[in-house]
C-alpha positions as CSV (number, residue, x, y, z in Angstrom):
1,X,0.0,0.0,0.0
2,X,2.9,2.3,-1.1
3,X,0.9,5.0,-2.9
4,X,-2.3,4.8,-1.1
5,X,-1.6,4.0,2.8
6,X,-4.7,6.2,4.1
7,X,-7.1,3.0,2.3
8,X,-5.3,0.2,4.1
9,X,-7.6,0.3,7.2
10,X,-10.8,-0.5,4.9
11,X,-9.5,-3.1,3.1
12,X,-10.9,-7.2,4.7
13,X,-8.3,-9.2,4.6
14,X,-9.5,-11.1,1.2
15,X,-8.8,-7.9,-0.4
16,X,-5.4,-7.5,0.3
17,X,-4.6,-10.9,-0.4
18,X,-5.5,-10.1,-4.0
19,X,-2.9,-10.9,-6.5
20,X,-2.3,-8.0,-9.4
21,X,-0.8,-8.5,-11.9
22,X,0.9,-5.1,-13.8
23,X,1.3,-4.8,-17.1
24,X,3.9,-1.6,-17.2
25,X,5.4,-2.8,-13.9
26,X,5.2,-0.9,-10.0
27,X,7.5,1.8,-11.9
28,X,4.7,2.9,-14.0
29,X,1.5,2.9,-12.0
30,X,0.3,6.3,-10.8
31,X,-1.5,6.6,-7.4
32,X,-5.2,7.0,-9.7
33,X,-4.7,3.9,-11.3
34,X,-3.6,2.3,-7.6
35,X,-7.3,3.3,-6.7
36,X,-9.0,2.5,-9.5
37,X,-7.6,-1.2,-8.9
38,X,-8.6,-1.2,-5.8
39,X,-11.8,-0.1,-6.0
40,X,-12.3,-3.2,-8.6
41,X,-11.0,-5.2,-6.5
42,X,-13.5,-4.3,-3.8
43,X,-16.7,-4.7,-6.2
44,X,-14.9,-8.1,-7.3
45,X,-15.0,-9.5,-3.7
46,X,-18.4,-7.9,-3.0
47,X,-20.2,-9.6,-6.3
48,X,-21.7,-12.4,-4.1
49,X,-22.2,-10.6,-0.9
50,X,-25.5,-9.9,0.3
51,X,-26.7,-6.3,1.8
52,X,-28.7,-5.9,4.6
């Protein structure tokens, strides 16, 4: 969580456990694209989850 420490705390577990593959390498992501895969990876892991 190098360029975007402040989300750590909201991520479950399952979430940070994700593998990511880059295409461009670490050296080329930019903090927006950092979010942006995170925020995928948070609908990913929410697909099956049910809200109350």
């Amino acid at each position: 969580m190098k360029l975007t420490p402040e989300l750590h705390p909201f991520l479950k577990p399952g979430e940070l456990d994700s593998e990511i593959v880059l295409m461009h390498g670490f050296d080329a992501l930019m903090e927006e694209d950092a979010v942006e895969i995170i925020q995928f990876s948070i609908s990913e892991h929410q697909k099956n989850a049910y809200l109350h």
